[in-house]
Every structure is written in C-alpha cells, then in structure tokens.
C-alpha positions as CSV (number, residue, x, y, z in Angstrom):
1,X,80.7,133.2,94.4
2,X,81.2,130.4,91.7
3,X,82.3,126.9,92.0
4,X,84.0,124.0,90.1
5,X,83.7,120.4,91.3
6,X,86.3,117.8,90.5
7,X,85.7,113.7,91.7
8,X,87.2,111.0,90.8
9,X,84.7,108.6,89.3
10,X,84.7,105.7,91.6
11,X,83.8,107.9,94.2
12,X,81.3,110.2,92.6
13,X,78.4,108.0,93.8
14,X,79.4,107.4,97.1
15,X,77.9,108.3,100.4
16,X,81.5,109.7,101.7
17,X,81.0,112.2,98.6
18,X,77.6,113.2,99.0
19,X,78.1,114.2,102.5
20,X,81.2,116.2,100.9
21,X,79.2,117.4,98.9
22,X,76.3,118.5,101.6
23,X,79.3,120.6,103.5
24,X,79.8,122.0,100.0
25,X,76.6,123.1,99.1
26,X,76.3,124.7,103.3
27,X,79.6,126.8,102.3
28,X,78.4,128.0,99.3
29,X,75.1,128.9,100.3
30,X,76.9,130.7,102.9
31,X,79.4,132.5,101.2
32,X,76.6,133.5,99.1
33,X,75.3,135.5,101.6
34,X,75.1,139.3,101.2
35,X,76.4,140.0,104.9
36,X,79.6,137.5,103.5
37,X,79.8,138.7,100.4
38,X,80.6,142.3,101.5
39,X,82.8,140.6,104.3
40,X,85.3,138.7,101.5
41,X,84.5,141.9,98.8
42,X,86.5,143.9,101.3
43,X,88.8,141.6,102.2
44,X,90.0,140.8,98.4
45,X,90.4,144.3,98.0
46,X,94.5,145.1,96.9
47,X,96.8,144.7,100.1
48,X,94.9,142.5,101.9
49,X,95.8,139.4,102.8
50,X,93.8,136.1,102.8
51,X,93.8,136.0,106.5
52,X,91.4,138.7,106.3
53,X,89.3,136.2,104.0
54,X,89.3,133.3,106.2
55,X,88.0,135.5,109.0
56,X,85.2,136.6,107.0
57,X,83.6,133.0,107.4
58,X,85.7,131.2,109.8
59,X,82.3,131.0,112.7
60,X,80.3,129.3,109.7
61,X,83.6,126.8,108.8
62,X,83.3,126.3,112.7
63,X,79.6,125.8,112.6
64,X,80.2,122.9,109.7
65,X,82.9,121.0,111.6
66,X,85.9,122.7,110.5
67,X,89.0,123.1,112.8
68,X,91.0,126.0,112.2
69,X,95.1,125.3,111.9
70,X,94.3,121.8,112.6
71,X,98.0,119.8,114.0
72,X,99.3,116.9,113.6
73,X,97.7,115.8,110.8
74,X,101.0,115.1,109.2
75,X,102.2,113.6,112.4
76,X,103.9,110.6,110.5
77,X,105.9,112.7,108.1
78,X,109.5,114.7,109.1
79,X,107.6,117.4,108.4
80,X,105.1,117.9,111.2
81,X,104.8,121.4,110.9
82,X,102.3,121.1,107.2
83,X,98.9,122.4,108.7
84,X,95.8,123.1,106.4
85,X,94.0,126.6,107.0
86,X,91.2,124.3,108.1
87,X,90.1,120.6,108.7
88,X,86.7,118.8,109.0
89,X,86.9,115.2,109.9
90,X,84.6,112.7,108.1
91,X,83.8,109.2,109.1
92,X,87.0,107.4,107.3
93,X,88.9,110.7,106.2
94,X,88.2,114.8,106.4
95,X,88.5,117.6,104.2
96,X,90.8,120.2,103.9
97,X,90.1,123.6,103.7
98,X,92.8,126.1,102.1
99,X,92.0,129.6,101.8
100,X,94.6,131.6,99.3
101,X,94.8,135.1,97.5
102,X,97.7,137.0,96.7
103,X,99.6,134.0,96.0
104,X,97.3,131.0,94.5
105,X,99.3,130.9,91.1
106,X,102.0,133.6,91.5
107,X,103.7,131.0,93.9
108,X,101.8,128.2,93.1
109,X,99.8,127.6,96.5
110,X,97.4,126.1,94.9
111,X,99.6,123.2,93.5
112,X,101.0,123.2,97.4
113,X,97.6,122.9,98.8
114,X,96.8,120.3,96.8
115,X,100.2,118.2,97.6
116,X,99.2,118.9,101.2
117,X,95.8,117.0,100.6
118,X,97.2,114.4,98.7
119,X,100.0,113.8,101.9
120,X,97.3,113.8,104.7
121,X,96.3,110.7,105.7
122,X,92.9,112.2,107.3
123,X,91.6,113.9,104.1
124,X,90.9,113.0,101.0
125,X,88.9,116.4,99.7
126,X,90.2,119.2,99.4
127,X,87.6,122.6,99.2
128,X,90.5,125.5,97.4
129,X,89.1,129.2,98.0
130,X,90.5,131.7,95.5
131,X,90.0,135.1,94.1
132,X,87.9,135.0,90.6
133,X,90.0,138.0,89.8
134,X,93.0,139.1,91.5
135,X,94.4,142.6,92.2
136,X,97.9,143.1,94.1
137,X,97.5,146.8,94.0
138,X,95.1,149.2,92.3
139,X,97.0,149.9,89.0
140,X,97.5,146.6,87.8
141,X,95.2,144.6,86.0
142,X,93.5,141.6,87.2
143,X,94.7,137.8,87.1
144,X,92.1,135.8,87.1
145,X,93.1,133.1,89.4
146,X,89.8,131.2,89.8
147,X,90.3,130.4,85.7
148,X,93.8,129.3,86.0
149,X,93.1,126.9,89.3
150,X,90.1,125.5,87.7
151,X,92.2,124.8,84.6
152,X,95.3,123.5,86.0
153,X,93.3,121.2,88.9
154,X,91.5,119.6,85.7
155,X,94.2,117.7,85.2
156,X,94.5,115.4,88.3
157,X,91.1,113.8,88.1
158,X,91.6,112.6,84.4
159,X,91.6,108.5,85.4
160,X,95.4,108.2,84.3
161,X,96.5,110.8,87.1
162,X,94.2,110.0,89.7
163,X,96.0,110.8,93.7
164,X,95.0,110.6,96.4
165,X,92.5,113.4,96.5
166,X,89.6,112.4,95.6
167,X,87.2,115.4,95.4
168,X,88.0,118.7,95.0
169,X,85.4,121.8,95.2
170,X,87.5,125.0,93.9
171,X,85.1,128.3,95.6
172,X,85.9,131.8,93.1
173,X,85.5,134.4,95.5
C-alpha cells in the first residue's frame, strides 16, 4: 500500500489536519496489514469489482468513524441522491471516503469523487483508494492508475486552483 498527500497550505498546520491526518495514518497502518493485504490482493484481482474492496476494510473504516453510504449529505443540492462510499464527521467538516477500481480514470471517477468532495458541505478531505496497477481481465496489460490520480490530483492544490477540498490522502492499493 502507498500513499500521496495533498493540503492546501493554509491548512497544513492545522489541528483539523492533523487529526486528518491521525485517521490517515490508522488506515494506512491498517491496510498494511497482511490479513488486509491478502483481503484487497484478491479483491483487485481482474473482474472484481471495488465493492469487493471496500468490504475488505469496511469493520476498520467503521471502527475509525466512518459511515458507509452516508445520505443526505447533499441534502441542499437537486441532487440528493450524490452519496460518498463512506463518511467520517469531524468537528466543523468530515471526510470522504471513495473507494474506486475498474473505473478510476477509464471513466474518470476520480475527477467525480473529487467534485463530490468539493460539493459537500460536511467534508472538506477527501481519502481516494485506487488500484496501483489495474487489470480489467488477465490478458491486458496493467494501467497504472495510482500514477495517473496522483498526477492529475496535483493539480488542484497548486495555490491558483485551490477548492474546496482541502486535503486529499490518495491510498495505491
């Protein structure tokens, strides 16, 4: 399991960020697990689906705070219907926890999840779980997804196109 961290700068040094940050470091410890890492290692295999993923560590997310299929988060928007994978509610905003695989960049769910983040008025971090290496079926070759999400995420905490998401922890899996 890797991990890229994105802040934006006024926030870097914030106590809101380091108990972010404290969730992070829980997950990652976590998903570095052996008994998880041969959980996800079967569920990234080709034809599986990222629900398979999520239940790999959904009883930790749940031991950290996290709310699976959290509603009416977006309750002020027409669309109501937006739910995360997960939520975790901080003091004065939350987190949002999106879990993707076969389509992170083939469909750009990562750019979505990252709209969704930057729509919800309860979060303001976003953690983004994708495949380091991606295989749709055995024969093709891998995408290497964690790469591109790091690469194209980069570009929302330059100062000039700051959002409304201020963190974001991207977990290669």
């Amino acid at each position: 399991m890797i991990r890229s961290i994105f802040v934006q700068e006024p926030f870097r040094n914030t106590d809101e960020y380091r108990e972010v940050s404290e969730i992070s470091d829980q997950l990652m410890a976590h998903l570095n697990d052996e008994a998880a890492q041969t959980l996800i290692e079967a569920a990234n295999a080709p034809g599986q689906s990222s629900a398979l993923v999520q239940a790999s560590f959904l009883a930790f997310a749940r031991e950290l705070g996290f709310r699976d299929e959290a509603r009416d988060l977006f309750a002020s928007y027409e669309n109501r219907a937006v739910r995360p994978d997960y939520y975790r509610p901080l003091t004065n905003t939350g987190i949002l926890l999106e879990v993707e695989r076969g389509k992170t960049t083939i469909n750009n769910m990562d750019f979505l999840d990252f709209w969704k983040c930057h729509l919800c008025e309860h979060a303001s971090y976003l953690f983004l779980m994708v495949p380091q290496e991606l295989r749709q079926n055995s024969s093709m070759r891998p995408r290497r997804e964690y790469n591109t999400v790091v690469k194209r995420m980069a570009s929302f905490f330059a100062p000039r196109n700051y959002t409304n998401v201020r963190g974001l922890h991207v977990f290669g899996y």
